[in-house]
N, C-alpha and C positions, 0 to 999 in steps of 0.2 A: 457497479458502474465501470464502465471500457473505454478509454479513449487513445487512439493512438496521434505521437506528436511527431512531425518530420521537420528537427532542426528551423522553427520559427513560423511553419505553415499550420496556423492554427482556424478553428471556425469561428471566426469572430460572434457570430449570435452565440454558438454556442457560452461563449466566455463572457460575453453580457450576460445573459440570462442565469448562468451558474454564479455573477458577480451580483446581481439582483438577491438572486436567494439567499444567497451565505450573507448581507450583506439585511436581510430584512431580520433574519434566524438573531443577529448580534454575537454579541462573546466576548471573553475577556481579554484583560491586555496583555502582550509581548511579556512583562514581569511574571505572570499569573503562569503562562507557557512555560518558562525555565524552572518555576518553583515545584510546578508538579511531582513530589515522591514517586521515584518510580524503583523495581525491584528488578534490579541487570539482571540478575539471574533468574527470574520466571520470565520476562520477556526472554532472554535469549535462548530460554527451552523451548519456548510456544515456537519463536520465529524458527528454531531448527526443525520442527516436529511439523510446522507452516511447509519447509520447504520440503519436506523426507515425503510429505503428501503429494506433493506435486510432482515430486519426478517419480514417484508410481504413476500417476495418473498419466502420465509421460510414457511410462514404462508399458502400460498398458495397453496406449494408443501406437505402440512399436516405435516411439522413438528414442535413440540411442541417451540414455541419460547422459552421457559426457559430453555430451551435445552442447550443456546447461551448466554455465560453472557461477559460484556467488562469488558479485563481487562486491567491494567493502563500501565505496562509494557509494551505489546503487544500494546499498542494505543502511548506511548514515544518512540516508536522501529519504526514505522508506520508513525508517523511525519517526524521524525528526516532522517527517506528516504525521504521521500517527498521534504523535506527541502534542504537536499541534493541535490537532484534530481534538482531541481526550480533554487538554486546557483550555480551549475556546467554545468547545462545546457547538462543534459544527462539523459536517458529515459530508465530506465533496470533494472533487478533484481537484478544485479549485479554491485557495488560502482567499480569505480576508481580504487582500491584498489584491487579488486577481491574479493572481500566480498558479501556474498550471505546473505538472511533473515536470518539464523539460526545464522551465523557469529554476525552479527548486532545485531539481540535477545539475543545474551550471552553479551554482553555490558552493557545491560539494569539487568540481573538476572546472581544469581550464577549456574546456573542451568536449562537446558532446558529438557524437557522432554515430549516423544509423538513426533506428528509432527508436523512440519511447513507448511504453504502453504503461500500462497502471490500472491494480484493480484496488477497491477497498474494500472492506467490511465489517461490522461493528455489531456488537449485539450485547444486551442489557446480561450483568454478571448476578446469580442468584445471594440477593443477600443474605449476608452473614457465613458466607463458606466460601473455602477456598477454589479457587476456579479448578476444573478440571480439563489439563493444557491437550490430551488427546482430545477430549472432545473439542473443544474449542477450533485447535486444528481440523479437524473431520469435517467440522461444521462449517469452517471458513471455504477450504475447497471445492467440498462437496456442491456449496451455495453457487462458487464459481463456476463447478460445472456443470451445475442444471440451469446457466444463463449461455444461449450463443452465445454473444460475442466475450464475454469473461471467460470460456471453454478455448474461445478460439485465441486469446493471447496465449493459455496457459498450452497448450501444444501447436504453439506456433512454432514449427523449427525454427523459425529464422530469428527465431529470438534466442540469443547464446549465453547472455549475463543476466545475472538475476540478484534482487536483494530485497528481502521481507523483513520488514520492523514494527515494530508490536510496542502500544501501550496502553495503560489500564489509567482508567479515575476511578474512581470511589464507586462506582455502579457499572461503568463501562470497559467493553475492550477493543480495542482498534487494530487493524490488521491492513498493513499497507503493504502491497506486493509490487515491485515496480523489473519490470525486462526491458534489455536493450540489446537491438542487432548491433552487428560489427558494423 
């Protein structure tokens, strides 16, 4: 799922309708969210191994990978969906709340500016083993780039800053990728 946000210009249907769904789906509460176990250091290999994928795919479609720098807000904004996502047990761009990327990214800075874009992806972990974080990664991007518009954030030059944050429940894993122009 793609959506770009420009500083408060949002599709109102769209955010009903995505507020509808998340909002029929249920989930747990704000406590449930922060308790979630989660393992820094397999998320922060996937989210590095998330982004080593994407500036190939960058690399391939001829754009200058310095292009693309991570940055830490954009990657605590990225998580913290994920994290969400994983503890509520709901699958959108849009939180509980009606809260879209942009919304979420001003949490994180006093200040946003340029655009947002946001992709996610989620996919059931094989029980009883341990995840395997190339594939996982492979699978996230790849997914992104056999979808237009998820192809087209992910080699948007005009997209400069980047932050992917990753997490796991008990069956699931979550992969929130969020770019911002200057």
């Amino acid at each position: 799922m793609l959506r770009y946000y420009k500083n408060g210009n949002f599709l109102r249907f769209f955010i009903v309708a995505c507020g509808l769904l998340v909002a029929a789906c249920g989930g747990a509460d704000r406590q449930k969210a922060r308790d979630l176990p989660q393992d820094e250091g397999l998320q922060t290999l996937l989210e590095r191994q998330v982004l080593t994928n994407i500036l190939a795919e960058r690399r391939i479609a001829g754009l200058p990978t310095a292009l693309l720098e991570e940055d830490d807000s954009l990657k605590r904004t990225a998580r913290a969906h994920s994290l969400d996502m994983a503890a509520r047990g709901f699958f959108s761009h849009i939180n509980p709340e009606g809260q879209g990327p942009l919304e979420r990214h001003r949490r994180q800075v006093t200040f946003v500016q340029g655009r947002i874009g946001e992709n996610i992806w989620s996919t059931e972990l094989p029980p009883g083993q341990e995840p395997n974080l190339n594939v996982l990664a492979k699978r996230s991007v790849t997914g992104w780039m056999g979808s237009p518009d998820h192809r087209a954030l992910l080699l948007d030059p005009g997209m400069t800053q980047v932050g992917v944050g990753v997490a796991f429940s008990d069956r699931w894993v979550f992969v929130t990728l969020l770019m911002q122009s200057p």
